[in-house]
C-alpha positions as CSV (number, residue, x, y, z in Angstrom):
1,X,97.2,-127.1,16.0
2,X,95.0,-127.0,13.3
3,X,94.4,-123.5,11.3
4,X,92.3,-122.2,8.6
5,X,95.1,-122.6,6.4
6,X,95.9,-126.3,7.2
7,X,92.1,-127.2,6.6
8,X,91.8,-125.9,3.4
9,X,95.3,-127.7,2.3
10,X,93.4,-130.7,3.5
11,X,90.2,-129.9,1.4
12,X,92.4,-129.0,-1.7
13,X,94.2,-132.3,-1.6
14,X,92.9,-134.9,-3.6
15,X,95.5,-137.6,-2.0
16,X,93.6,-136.9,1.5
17,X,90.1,-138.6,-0.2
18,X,92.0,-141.9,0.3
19,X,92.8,-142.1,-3.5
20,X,96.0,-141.7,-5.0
21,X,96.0,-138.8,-7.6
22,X,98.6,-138.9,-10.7
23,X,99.1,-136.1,-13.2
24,X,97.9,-133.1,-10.9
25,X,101.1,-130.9,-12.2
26,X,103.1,-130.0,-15.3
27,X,106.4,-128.7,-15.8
28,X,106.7,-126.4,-18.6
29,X,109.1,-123.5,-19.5
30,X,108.9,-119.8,-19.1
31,X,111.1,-117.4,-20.7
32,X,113.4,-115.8,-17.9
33,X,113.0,-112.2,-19.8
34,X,110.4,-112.0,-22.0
35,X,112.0,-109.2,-23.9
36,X,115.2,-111.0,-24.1
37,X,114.9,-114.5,-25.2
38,X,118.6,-115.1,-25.1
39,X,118.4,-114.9,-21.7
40,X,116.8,-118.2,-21.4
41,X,113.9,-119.8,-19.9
42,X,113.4,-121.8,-16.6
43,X,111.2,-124.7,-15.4
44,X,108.0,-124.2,-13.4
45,X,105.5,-126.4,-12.0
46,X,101.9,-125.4,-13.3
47,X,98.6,-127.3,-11.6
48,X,96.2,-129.3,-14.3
49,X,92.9,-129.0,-14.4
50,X,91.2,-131.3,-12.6
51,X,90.1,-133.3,-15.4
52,X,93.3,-134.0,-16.5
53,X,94.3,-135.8,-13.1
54,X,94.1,-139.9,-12.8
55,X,93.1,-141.4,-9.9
56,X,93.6,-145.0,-8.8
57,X,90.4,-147.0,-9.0
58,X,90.0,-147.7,-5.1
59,X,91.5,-145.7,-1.7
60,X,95.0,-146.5,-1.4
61,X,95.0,-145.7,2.5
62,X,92.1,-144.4,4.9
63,X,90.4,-141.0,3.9
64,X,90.6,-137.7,6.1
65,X,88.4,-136.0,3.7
66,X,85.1,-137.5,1.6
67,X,85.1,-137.3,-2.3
68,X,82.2,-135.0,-1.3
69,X,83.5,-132.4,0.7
70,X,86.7,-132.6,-1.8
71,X,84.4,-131.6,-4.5
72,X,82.4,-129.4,-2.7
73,X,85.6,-127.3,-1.4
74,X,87.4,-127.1,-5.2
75,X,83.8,-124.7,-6.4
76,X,83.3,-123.1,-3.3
77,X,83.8,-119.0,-4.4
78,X,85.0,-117.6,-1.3
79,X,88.3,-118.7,1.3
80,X,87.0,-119.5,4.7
81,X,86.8,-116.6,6.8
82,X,86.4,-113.9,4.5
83,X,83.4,-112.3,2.6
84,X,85.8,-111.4,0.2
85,X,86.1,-113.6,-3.3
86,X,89.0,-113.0,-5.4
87,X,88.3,-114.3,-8.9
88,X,91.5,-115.0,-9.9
89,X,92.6,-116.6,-6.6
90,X,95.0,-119.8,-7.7
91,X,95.5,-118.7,-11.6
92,X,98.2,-115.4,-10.9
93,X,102.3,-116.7,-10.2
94,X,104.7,-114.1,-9.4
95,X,107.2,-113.1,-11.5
96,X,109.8,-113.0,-9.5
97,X,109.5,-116.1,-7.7
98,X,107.0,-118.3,-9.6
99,X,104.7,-118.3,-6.2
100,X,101.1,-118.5,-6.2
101,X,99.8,-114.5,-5.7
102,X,97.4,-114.0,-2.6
103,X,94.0,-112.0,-2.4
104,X,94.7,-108.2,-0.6
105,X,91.9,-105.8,0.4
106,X,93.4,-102.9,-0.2
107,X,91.6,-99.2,-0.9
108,X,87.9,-100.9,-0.8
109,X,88.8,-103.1,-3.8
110,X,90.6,-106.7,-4.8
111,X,93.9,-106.8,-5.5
112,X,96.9,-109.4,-5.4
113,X,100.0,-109.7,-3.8
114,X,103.1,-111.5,-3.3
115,X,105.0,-110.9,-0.2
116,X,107.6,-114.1,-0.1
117,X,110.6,-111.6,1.0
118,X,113.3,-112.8,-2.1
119,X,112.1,-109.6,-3.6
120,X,110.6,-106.3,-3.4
121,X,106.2,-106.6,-3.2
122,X,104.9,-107.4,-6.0
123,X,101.2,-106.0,-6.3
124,X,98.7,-106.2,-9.1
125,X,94.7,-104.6,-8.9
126,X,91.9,-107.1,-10.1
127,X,90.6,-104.7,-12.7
128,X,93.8,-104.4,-14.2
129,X,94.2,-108.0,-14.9
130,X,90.3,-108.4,-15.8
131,X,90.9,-105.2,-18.3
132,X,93.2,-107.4,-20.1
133,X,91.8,-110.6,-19.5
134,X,89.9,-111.1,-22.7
135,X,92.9,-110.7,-25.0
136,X,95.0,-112.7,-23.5
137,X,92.2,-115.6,-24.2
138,X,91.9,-114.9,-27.7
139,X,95.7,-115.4,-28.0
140,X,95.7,-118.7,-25.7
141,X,92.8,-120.4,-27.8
142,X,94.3,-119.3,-30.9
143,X,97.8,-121.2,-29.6
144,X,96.6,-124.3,-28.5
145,X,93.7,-124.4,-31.8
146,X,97.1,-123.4,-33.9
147,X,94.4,-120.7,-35.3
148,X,95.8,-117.5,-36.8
149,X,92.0,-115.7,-37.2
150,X,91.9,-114.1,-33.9
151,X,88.6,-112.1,-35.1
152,X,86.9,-115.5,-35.7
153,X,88.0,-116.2,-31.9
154,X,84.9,-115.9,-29.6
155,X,85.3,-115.5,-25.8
156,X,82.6,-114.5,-23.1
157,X,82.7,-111.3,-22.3
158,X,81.4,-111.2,-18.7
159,X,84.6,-111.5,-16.3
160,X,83.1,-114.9,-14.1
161,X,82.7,-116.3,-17.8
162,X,86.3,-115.7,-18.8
163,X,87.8,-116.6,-15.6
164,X,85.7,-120.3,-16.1
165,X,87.1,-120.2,-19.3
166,X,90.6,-120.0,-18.1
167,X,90.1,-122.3,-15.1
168,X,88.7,-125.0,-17.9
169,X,92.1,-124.6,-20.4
170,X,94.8,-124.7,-17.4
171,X,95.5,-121.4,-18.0
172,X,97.7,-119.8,-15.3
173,X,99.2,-115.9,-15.4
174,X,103.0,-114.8,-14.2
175,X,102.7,-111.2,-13.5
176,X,105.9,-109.7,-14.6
177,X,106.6,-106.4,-12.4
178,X,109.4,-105.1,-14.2
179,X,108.2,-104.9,-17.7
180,X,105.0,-104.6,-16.5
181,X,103.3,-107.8,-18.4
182,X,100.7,-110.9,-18.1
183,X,102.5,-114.0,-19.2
184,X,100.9,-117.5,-20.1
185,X,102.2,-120.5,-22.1
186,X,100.5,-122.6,-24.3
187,X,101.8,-125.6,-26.1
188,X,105.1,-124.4,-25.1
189,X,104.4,-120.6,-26.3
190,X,104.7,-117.7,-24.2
191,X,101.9,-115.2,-24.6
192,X,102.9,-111.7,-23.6
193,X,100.2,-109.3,-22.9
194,X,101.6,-105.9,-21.7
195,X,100.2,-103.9,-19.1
């Protein structure tokens, strides 16, 4: 039977255009504990941009989905069936479990949520992360520009234009519960931003 969430898998899958699609992930490392780097780190998969992905010069096998409705889904703002956008949907991982976060409603406002069952909720409000948004960007451009003058470092400072900003480096989030803490790497550096 087909659902709302096996349609937009479909629309978010590049391979269903008919092309084949290389480089769409990266493995990199995250520290285990942040405030323990004995502990160790493990691997996670992390999504490329979109720019970053190759694709074979013709179809490899019959499409489902045109390279027009492909590129129409990946901008559209909202998730079929809702009103409701959540303008970090796709760049917050779970701490615990490295899973993607999903949009909640919850108390007339946007908030995100991991519910995967290895682990206690995990539950994180939109402002919060948009409160220390900007920050976190001045440290990821300063890593992967190997800058140290992170007054010289200019960022938007709307939300939409910082969250296009993110989308446009790769950058992804961990939420880290426990400590409580935003988490990004860049060129193999962990960026800690506590909450």
């Amino acid at each position: 039977m087909w659902t709302v969430g096996t349609v937009l898998s479909i629309l978010c899958n590049a391979r269903y255009t008919g092309y084949q699609v290389w480089n769409k992930q990266r493995t990199t490392e995250v520290l285990v504990d942040p405030c323990d780097v004995a502990v160790g780190v493990h691997q996670v998969r992390r999504g490329n941009p979109g720019s970053s992905w190759v694709w074979s010069r013709r179809p490899a096998h019959p499409a489902i989905v045109s390279l027009e409705n492909f590129d129409r889904a990946q901008v559209a703002p909202v998730i079929l069936g809702t009103s409701r956008a959540y303008v970090f949907r796709g760049l917050l991982r779970c701490g615990f479990c490295q899973r993607s976060m999903e949009g909640s409603w919850t108390n007339n406002r946007p908030n995100y949520r991991c519910r995967q069952g290895h682990h206690r909720n995990v539950f994180i409000r939109e402002d919060k992360v948009a409160e220390h948004l900007g920050a976190l960007l001045i440290r990821a451009v300063a890593a992967s520009q190997n800058r140290s003058d992170l007054e010289m470092i200019d960022v938007p400072r709307a939300l939409a234009g910082q969250v296009a900003m993110c989308r446009s480096m790769g950058l992804t989030f961990t939420y880290q519960p426990d400590i409580p803490a935003l988490v990004t790497v860049v060129r193999g550096e962990s960026i800690i931003i506590m909450m």
